[in-house]
N, C-alpha and C positions, 0 to 999 in steps of 0.2 A: 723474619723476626730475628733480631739481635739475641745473640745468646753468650755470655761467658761461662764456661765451666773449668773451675778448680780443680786438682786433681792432685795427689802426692801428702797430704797431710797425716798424721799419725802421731805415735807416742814414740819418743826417742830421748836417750841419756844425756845426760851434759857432755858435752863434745861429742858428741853427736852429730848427723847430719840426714838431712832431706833435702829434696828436690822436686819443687812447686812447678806445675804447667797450669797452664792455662790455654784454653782453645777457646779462640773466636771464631762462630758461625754468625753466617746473614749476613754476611760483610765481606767488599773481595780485597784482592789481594794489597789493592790501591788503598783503600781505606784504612786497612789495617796499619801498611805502611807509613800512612800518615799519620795517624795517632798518636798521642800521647799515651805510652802503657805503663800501668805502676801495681804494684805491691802494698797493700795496706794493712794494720794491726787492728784487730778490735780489740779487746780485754772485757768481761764479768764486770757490767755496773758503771762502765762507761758507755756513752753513746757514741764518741766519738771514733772515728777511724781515723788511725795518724800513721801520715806513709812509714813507709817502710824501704824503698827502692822506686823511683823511676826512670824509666830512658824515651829519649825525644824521637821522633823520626827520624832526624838526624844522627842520633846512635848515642847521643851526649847521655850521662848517667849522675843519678843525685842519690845519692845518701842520705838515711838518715843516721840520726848519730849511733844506735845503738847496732845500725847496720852494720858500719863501715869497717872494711878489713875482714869480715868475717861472710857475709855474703853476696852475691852476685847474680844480677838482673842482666838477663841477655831475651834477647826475641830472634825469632825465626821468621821472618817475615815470606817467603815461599809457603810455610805449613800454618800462616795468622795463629800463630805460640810465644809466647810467653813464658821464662823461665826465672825462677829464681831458687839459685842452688846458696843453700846454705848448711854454712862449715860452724864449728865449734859451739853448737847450739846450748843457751843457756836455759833454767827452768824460766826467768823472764821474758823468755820469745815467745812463752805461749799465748794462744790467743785463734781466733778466728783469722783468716789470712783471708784477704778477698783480692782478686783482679778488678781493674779499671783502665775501660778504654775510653779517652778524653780527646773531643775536636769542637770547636765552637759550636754551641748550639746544640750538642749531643754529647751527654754524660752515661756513659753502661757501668754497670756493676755487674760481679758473678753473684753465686750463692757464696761462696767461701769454704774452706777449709779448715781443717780443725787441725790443729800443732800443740803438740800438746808435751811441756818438757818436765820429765821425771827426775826426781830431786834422789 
């Protein structure tokens, strides 16, 4: 069984900072490797999840814009982890954080994370 779990979320300042993992189980180290892994935002009253960071197998990384310059999407592909350390944190980042492991034909989600930034 495929499993993602979140981990690192909490309540922090403006400028502020956390540091998102994520672990993938059920899955080896190949798979993992080949994935697409990303970082996504929920918010209160939206359905949607809108990325937030991701990186290719290939090691390539995409931003989104509210991302960029301020946090940073890395994996560890020996430990199937997921990182995403973020600096100067606004009360607009908060949100549900979820992981997402992406390969044709197989879409994962975690449960998510709660970030939560105090004004």
């Amino acid at each position: 069984q495929v499993q993602l779990v979140e981990t690192g979320g909490g309540a922090v300042q403006p400028g502020g900072s956390l540091r998102l993992s994520c672990a993938a189980s059920g899955v080896s180290q190949t798979y993992f490797r080949n994935s697409l892994m990303g970082w996504y935002r929920q918010v209160p009253g939206d359905q949607r999840k809108k990325v937030v960071a991701v990186t290719s197998a290939s090691g390539a990384t995409t931003y989104g814009d509210s991302a960029k310059a301020r946090f940073t999407i890395s994996r560890d592909n020996s430990r199937n982890t997921l990182i995403l350390q973020m600096n100067n944190l606004r009360p607009d980042d908060s949100g549900v954080y979820y992981c997402n492991m992406w390969q044709i034909g197989a879409d994962y989600w975690g449960q998510g994370t709660q970030v939560t930034g105090s004004s």
